[in-house]
C-alpha positions in Angstrom: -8.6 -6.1 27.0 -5.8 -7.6 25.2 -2.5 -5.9 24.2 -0.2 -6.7 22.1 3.2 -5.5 21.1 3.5 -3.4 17.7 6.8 -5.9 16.9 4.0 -8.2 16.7 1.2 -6.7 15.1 2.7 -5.1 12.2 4.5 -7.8 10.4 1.3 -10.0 11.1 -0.6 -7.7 9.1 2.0 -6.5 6.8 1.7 -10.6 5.9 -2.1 -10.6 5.9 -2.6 -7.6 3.4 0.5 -9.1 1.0 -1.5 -12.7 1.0 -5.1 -11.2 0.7 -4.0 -8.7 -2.3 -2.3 -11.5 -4.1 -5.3 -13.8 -3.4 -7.1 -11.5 -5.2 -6.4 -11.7 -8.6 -3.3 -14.3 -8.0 -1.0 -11.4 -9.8 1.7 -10.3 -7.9 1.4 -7.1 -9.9 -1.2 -6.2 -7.4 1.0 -6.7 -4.3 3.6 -4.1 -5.6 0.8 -2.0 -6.6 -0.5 -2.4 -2.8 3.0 -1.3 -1.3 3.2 1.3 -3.9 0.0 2.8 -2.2 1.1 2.1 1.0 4.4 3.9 0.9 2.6 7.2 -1.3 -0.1 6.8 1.8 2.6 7.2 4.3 4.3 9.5 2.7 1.0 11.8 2.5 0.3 11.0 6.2 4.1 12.6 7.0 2.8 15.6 5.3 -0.1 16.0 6.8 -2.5 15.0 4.4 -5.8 13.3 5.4 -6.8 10.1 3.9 -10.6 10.4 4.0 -11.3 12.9 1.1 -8.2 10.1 -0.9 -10.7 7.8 -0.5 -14.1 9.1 -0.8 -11.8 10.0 -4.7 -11.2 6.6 -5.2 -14.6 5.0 -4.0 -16.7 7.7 -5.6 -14.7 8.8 -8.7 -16.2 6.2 -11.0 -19.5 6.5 -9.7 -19.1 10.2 -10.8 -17.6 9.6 -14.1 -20.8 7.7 -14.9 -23.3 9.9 -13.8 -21.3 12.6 -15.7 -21.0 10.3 -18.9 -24.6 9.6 -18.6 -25.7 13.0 -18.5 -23.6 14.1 -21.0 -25.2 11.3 -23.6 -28.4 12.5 -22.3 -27.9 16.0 -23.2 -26.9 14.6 -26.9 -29.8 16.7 -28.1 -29.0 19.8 -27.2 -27.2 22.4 -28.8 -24.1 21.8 -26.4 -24.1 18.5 -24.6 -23.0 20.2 -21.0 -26.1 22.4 -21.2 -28.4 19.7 -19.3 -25.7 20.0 -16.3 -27.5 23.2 -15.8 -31.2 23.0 -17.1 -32.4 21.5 -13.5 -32.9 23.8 -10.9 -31.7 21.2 -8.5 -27.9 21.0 -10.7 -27.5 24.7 -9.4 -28.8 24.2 -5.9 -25.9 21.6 -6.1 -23.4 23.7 -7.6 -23.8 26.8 -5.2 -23.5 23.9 -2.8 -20.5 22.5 -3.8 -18.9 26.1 -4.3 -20.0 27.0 -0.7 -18.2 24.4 0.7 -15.1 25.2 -1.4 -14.9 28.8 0.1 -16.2 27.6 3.6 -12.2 27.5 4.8 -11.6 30.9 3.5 -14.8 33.0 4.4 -13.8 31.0 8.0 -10.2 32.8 7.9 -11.5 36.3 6.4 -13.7 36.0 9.8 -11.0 35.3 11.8 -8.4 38.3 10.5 -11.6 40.4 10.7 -12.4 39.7 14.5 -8.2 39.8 15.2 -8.5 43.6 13.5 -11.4 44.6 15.4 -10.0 43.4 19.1 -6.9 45.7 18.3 
């Protein structure tokens, strides 16, 4: 297995993301916009934040708006437009779901200062 040095590997690929972002588009708008990101990502990685729900967001937030915008023209016929985000039995199946795993963290720490009263 190869190693090599970090004094090495990150201006290589400091270079390599700064070429392929320009390359692009050919905008160098898009290379500040790339260390932008890269310098609010490391800041969020100092504070603990994880990157993977940031970019499930960004990866499946227009996908969402969409589906939402679709389903709001669909429901054009209604009295209220919103009303067919709740006509399917499978949209509140998916709702409860969604507010399940919401609460999940905080049903898991009511569990937790319940067993830490009980063992006292």
């Amino acid at each position: 297995m190869a190693k090599l040095s970090t004094c090495y590997l990150v201006p290589g690929i400091a270079i390599l993301t700064m070429v392929g972002s320009y390359a692009i588009r050919n905008n160098f708008l898009d290379v500040i916009l790339m260390l932008l990101f890269g310098f609010i990502g490391f800041g969020l990685r100092r504070l603990n934040f994880s990157a993977a729900p940031i970019v499930l967001g960004l990866i499946l937030g227009p996908l969402m708006e969409t589906g939402l915008v679709r389903a709001y023209l669909m429901g054009m016929g209604y009295a209220s437009p919103w009303f067919t985000l709740f006509v399917n039995p499978m949209s509140w199946v998916l709702i409860a779901l969604c507010a399940i795993s919401f609460l999940w963290p905080y049903f898991g720490a009511m569990k937790e200062r319940l067993q830490g009263s009980l063992k006292e």
